[in-house]
N, C-alpha and C positions, 0 to 999 in steps of 0.2 A: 747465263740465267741461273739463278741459286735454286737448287732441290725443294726448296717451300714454294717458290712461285709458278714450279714445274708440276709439283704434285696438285695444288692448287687448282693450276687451272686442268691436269687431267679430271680433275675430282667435278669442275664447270661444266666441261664435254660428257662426262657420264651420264650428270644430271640430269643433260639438255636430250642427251640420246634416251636414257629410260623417260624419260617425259613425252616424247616423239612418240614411242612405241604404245605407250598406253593412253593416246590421245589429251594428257592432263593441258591447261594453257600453261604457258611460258610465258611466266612477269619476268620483266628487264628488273634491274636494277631501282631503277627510280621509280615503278610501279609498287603498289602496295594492294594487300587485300583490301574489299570495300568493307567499311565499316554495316554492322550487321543493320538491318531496317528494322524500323519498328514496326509493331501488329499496325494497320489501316486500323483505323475505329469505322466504326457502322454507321453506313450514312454515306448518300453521293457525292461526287468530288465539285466543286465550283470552280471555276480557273478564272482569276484576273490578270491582265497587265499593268501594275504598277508604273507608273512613270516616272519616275524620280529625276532632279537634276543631275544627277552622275548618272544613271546608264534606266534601261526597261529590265523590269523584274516581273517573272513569272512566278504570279504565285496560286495555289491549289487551295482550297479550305474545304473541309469535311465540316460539316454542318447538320448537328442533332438538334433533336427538341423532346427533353423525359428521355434520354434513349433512346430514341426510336428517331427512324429516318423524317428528315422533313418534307420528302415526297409525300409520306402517308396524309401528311398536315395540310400540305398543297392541293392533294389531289383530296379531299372533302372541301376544301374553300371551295376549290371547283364544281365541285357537284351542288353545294351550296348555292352559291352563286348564280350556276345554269339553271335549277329549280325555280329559283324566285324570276330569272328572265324568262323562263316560257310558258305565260303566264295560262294560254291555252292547254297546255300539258300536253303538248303531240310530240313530243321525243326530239322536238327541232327548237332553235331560236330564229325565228327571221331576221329581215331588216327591221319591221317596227318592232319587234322587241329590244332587237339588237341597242336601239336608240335610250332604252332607259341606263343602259349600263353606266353611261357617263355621268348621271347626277345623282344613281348609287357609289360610284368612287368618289365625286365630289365630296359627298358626305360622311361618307366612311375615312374621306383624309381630311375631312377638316379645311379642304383648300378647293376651288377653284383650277380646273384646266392644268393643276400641276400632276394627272396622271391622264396625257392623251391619250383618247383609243383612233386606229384609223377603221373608219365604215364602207371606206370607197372598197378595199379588197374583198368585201365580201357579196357576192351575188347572186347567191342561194342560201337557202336553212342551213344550219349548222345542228350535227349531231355532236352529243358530249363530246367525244374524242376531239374533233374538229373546232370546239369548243376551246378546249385546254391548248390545242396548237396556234389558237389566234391570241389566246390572253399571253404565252411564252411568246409571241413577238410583239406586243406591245407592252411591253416591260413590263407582266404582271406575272412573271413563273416564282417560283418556291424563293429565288431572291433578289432586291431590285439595288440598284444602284441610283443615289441622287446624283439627277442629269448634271446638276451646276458645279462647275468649276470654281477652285478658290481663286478669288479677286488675288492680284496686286496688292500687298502692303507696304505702307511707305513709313520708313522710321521717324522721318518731320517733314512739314509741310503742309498744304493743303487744305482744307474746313476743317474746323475743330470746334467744339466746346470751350469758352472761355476759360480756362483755369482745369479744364483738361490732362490728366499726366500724359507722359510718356512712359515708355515699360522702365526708360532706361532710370526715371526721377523714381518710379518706384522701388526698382532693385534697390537703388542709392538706401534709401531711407528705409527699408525692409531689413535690409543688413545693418544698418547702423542699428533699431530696434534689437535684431536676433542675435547678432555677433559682440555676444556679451564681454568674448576676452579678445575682441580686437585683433583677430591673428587674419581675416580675412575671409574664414569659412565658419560654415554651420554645421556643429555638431547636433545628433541626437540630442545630446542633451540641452543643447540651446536651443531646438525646437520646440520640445516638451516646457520647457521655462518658458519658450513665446507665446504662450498659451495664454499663460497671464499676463505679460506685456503689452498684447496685443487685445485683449479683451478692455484692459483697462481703456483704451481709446476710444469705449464706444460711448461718447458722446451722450446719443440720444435713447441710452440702454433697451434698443430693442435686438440684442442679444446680432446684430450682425455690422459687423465693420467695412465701412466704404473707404472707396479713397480719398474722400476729403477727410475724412476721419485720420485715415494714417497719416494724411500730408498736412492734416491742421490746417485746412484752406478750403475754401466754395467752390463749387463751380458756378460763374454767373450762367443766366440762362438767355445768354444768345453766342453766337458762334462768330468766328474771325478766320482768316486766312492769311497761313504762317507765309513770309517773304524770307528765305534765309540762304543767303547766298554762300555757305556752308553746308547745304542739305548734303545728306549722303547717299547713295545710290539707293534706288530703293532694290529690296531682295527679290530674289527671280520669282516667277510664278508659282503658286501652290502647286501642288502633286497634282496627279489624277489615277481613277482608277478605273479600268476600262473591264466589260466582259469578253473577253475571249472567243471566238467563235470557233472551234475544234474541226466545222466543216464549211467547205468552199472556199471564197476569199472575201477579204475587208479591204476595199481602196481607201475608204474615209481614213481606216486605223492607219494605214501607210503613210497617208497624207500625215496623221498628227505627229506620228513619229518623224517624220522628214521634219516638220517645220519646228518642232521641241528640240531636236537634236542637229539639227543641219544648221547653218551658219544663218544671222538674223540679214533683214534688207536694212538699208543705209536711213531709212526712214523712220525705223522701228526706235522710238529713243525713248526713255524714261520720263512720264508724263509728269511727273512730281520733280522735275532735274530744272531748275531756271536757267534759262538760254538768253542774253540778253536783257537782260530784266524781266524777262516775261516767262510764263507758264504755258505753254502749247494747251491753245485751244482742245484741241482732241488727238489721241493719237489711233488710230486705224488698227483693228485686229488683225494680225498676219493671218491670213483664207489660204495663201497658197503655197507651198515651198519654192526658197531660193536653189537648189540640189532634187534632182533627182534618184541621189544613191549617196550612197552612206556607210563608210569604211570601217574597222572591227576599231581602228582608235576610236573614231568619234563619239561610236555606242557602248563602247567599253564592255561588252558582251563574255561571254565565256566563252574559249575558244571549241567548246564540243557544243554552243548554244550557233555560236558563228556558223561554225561547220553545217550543220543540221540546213540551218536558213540558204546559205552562200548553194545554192541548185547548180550554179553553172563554175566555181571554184574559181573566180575573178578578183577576191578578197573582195568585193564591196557587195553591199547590200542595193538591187535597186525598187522601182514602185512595186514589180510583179513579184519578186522576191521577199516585201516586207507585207504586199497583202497575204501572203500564206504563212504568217506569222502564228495563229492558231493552229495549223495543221502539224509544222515542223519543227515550232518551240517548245520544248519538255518543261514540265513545274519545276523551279532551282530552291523554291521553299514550300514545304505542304505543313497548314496549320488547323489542329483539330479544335474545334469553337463548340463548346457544350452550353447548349443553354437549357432553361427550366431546372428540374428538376436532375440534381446530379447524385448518381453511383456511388455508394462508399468506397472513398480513394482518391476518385477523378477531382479533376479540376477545370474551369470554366474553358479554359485557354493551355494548349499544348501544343509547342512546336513537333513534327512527326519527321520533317527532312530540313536541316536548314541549309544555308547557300554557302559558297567561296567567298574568299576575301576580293572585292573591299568589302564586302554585306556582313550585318551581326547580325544575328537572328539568337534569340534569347525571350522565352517566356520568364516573365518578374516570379520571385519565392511563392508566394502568394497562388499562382496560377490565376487570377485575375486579368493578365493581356500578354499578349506576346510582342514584340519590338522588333521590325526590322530597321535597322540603321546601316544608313549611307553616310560618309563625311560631312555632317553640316544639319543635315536632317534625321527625325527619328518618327518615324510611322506606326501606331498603334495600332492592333488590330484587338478590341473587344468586346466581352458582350455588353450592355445596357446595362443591367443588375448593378454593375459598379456605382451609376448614379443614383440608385434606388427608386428605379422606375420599374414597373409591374404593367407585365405584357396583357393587362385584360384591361379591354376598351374600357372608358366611361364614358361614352356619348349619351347620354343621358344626362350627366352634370355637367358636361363640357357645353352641351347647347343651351340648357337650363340657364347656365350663366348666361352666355352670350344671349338669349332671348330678353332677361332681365336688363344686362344691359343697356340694348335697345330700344327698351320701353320706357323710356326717358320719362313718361307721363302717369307710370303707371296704373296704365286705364286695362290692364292683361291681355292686348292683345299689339299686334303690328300690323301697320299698312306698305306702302311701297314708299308712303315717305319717310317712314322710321328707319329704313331697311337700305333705303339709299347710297350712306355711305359705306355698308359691308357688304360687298362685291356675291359673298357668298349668298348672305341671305333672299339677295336680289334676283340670282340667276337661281337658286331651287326655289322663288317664294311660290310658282304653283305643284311646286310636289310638296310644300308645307299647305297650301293652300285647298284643302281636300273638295270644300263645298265649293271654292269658287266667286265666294263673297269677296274679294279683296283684303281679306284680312285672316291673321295666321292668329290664332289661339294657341295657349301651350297645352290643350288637351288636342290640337290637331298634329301640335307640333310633335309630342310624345307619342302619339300614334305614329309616325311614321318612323322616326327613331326604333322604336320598342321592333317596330318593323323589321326592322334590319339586322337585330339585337341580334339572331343567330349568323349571317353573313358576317356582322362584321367580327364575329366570336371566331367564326373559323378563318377568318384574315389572319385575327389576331395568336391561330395556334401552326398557320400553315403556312406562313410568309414570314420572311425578314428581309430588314431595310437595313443597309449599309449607308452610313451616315456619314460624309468625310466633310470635316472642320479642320481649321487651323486652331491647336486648344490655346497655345502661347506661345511669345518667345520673350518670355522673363519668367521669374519668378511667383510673381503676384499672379500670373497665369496659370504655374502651376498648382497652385495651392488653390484657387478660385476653379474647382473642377469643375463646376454647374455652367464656369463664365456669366454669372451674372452680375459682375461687376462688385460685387459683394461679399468678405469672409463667416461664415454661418460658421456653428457650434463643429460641428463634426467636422468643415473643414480643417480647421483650426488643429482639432485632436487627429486630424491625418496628414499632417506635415513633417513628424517624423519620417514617414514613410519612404518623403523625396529620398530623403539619403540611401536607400537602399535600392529606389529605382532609377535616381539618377547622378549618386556621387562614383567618381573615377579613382579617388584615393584609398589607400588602403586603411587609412585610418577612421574611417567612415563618420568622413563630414562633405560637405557638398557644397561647391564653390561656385562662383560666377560663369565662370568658361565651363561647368558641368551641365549649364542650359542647352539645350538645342531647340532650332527651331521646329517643334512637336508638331504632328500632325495625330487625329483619331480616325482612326473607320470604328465608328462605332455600331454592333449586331443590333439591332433589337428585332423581337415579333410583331408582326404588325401590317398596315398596307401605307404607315405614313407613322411620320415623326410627331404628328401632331394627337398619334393615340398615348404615346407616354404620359408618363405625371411631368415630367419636365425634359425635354430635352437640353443638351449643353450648348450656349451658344458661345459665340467666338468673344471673347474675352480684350480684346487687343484696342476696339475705339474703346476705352472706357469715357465712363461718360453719358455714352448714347442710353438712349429710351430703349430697354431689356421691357418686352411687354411681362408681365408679370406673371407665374405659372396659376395654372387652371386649379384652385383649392378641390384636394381628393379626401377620399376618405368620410367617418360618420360625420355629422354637422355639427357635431358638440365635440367633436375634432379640428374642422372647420374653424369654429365660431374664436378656437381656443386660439391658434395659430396667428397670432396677431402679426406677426413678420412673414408668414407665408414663404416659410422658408422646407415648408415642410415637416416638420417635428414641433411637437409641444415640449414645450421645457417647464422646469418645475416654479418657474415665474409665471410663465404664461397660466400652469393647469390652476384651474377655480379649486379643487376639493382638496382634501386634505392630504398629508403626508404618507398616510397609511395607503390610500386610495391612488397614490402615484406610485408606488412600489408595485401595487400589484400590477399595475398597466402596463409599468416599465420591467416589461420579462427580461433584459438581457441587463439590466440593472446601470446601462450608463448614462443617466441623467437625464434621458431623452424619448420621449414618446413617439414612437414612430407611425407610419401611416399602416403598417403592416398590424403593429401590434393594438392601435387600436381598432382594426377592423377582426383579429383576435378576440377581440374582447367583445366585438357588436356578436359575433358567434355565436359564445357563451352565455 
């Protein structure tokens, strides 16, 4: 042995001896100091399970509102909320009180029975406290999760719209329009050029571009059923995002994990796949797992996440070991979500810990969303604000319309047979129905609205709604952010963008293979989707009947908006040049809803 490898390793032993003696730890080799943490931002933790097709992801989010914690937000909805239920004032809610709660959230969402409450658990008064522990199990705490799961998408096949695209007709003829110099990809600068190439198409110049418009072709207005015995498989299931439960156990969440990750039944087969010339009638939801345990390959876990879980050190995961999946699994990613009103500095969206590889975890330049990505898929997580939607109710316009619409006769008022076919109207028309005549007035109807004005103000300051959609998997998805089948002005001027949130090249242009199939959790404040100015829908049937968003904003903002696209452009405004400048504060060619309520201010 040569004197350097002797001395060497005396100099090993020394180390390991004064390290012993003054208790310091002793890293191996292959060990590394941990990378410093960053400060926790202000505000409680939320923990979801992600489920992706490659493996379960633990993820954390720290959730503000102005700064401040959204418990403070939550807990006045609360007190809000218990106030207007007891209606005697004795410090208690009963059962008959108990019972109005459900067609105040009806109303407050905008929907029908899409926020149950259960009444059987409760068999005495309720004080506050006991109050706010019954609304956190019925999915009403500081933040909710839409129950629904993304459908099945099928790349061809099955009901369509006559003359309908597909994503893949559109990329085709997207790129042919953008890819000026024919090399395959899109530059910046061919974006910013598509601006005008793309405007130029609009046909019927109400300043927004459809797909018949790009494709130069109608859609007939009846529907057909594709037979193509080339279909492709269609793509696995949409994601889901589960909450966490930190205490006791979950057998239901065991169960989805077993049947997501554990090997499918022999029956389970592609319903859009032709099998003999025909299409399977129906195919049966998997209810129960084929496996009861589940090995570190299959879930592709981390081996200190495995560890943690694996109780009995058998390498496999089984039922009793994957319900205690909240108690023993640590957050692999924690992301801080700012909403309202932001801090000089911050930004909307901040990764705080991101995961191991195979996961990317990457907030965009911007701070606008954070991305975790798995091979094949990418998961957004951001606030609302990006679609230019403003967390303060409008129910007041929201029903206003919807009552006019109804009143087909306009005689000003409605019966039960006006009301008929809207589900909603029918099941509160005697909480609109104050006297009891059979018919709703909109001075009864604003009464009870105006009613709730402060409940649903503090929904809308003390609650968020996690919204998860599939946003695209092409192009015309991405650029189509709203998903409503349509390119608007601002979409158009934020297509540069893609390349920086979704090209892989260094030369910064953005190719075909740079798509993933995207997914949004999108934040907003709120007790339902349906208090936005617009929420984003799925993009993907184009085609389908997109019901049209709720016109916001002053009425000679309104009136102007003739595409309802939400901005007034200098086509649309009636008054002059001078009087469009000043309305147009941030000066780019577009009047937004923000600035002209601005302006009703002043």
């Amino acid at each position: 042995m040569s004197p350097r490898i002797i001395g060497a390793s005396s100099l090993c032993v020394g180390l390991l001896l004064v390290a012993a003696l003054v208790g310091m730890p002793v890293l191996s080799a292959a060990e590394t100091a941990p990378a410093p943490r960053k400060i926790i931002p202000r505000g409680e933790s939320y923990d979801l399970l992600y489920l992706s097709d490659v493996r379960p992801v633990v993820v954390r989010l720290y959730i503000t509102f102005d700064g401040k914690s959204l418990q403070e937000g939550w807990n006045r909805f609360a007190d809000t909320l218990f106030a207007k239920l007891d209606a005697d004032k004795s410090g208690t809610v009963d059962g008959k009180e108990l019972a109005h709660l459900q067609p105040i959230l009806s109303l407050l969402a905008g929907q029908v029975n899409r926020i149950p409450t259960d009444r059987s658990s409760v068999t005495r008064p309720m004080n506050r406290a006991e109050f706010g522990e019954y609304l956190k199990k019925n999915d009403l705490g500081p933040v909710r999760l839409q129950s629904s799961i993304n459908p099945q998408r099928f790349n061809r096949g099955g009901i369509r719209r006559m003359g309908s695209p597909t994503h893949e007709e559109l990329d085709k003829v997207l790129l042919e329009l953008l890819d000026t110099n024919k090399d395959g990809k899109i530059s910046v600068a061919e974006f910013t050029a598509g601006i005008e190439i793309l405007s130029k198409l609009d046909a019927d110049e109400n300043e927004l571009i459809t797909t018949e418009e790009i494709l130069r072709r109608p859609q007939l207005p009846y529907f057909v059923q594709d037979f193509d015995g080339n279909m492709q498989e269609a793509p696995s299931p949409g994601v889901e995002l589960i909450p966490l439960m930190r205490k006791g156990t979950d057998s239901n969440l065991a169960k989805r994990i077993l049947i997501r990750y554990g090997p499918k039944p022999p029956g389970n087969q592609n319903p859009n796949q032709m099998r003999n010339g025909r299409f399977p009638q129906q195919v049966a939801q998997q209810t129960e797992p084929t496996v009861r345990r589940l090995s570190k390959k299959e879930l592709k876990l981390s081996d200190a996440i495995f560890e943690a879980l694996d109780q009995d050190g058998d390498d496999e995961l089984d039922m009793e070991e994957l319900s205690r999946f909240g108690q023993n699994a640590q957050p692999e990613i924690e992301i801080a979500i700012r909403l309202g009103k932001l801090a000089g500095g911050s930004k909307p969206a901040e990764v705080i810990l991101d995961g191991n590889s195979p996961l990317k975890v990457f907030a965009s330049p911007s701070g606008a969303e954070v991305a975790i990505e798995v091979p094949g898929v990418r998961l957004d997580f951001m606030s609302h604000s990006v679609y230019g939607g403003s967390p303060k109710p409008k129910l007041r316009a929201t029903y206003l319309e919807r009552f006019h619409e109804l009143d087909r006769d306009a005689n000003g008022y409605l019966d039960m047979n006006k009301v008929a076919g809207d589900q909603l109207f029918r099941d509160l028309f005697t909480l609109f129905d104050k006297d009891g005549d059979g018919k709703i007035f909109e001075k009864e109807l604003l009464a009870v609205v105006d009613d709730l004005e402060e409940v649903a103000s503090a929904a809308a300051n003390g609650m968020v709604l996690i919204d998860l959609n599939e946003a695209s998997r092409g192009l015309f998805g991405l650029i189509d952010a709203d998903g409503d089948g349509k390119l608007s002005i601002p979409e158009l001027r934020a297509m540069a963008k893609l390349v920086e949130r979704y090209g892989s090249a260094k030369d910064g242009t953005l190719t075909p293979r740079d798509i993933p199939r995207r997914f949004e959790a999108s934040l907003s404040l709120g007790i339902s989707a349906s208090q936005r100015t617009y929420a984003p829908q799925n993009p993907y049937m184009y085609g389908q009947n997109v019901p049209p968003r709720p016109q916001v904003g002053p009425m000679w903002f309104q009136k102007m908006d003739r595409n309802r696209d939400g901005y007034v452009s200098r086509r649309e405004f009636l008054g002059t040049d001078e009087e469009f400048r000043k309305l147009d504060l941030n000066g780019d060619g577009l009047i937004s809803v923000e600035e002209a309520e601005a302006a009703e201010k002043k």
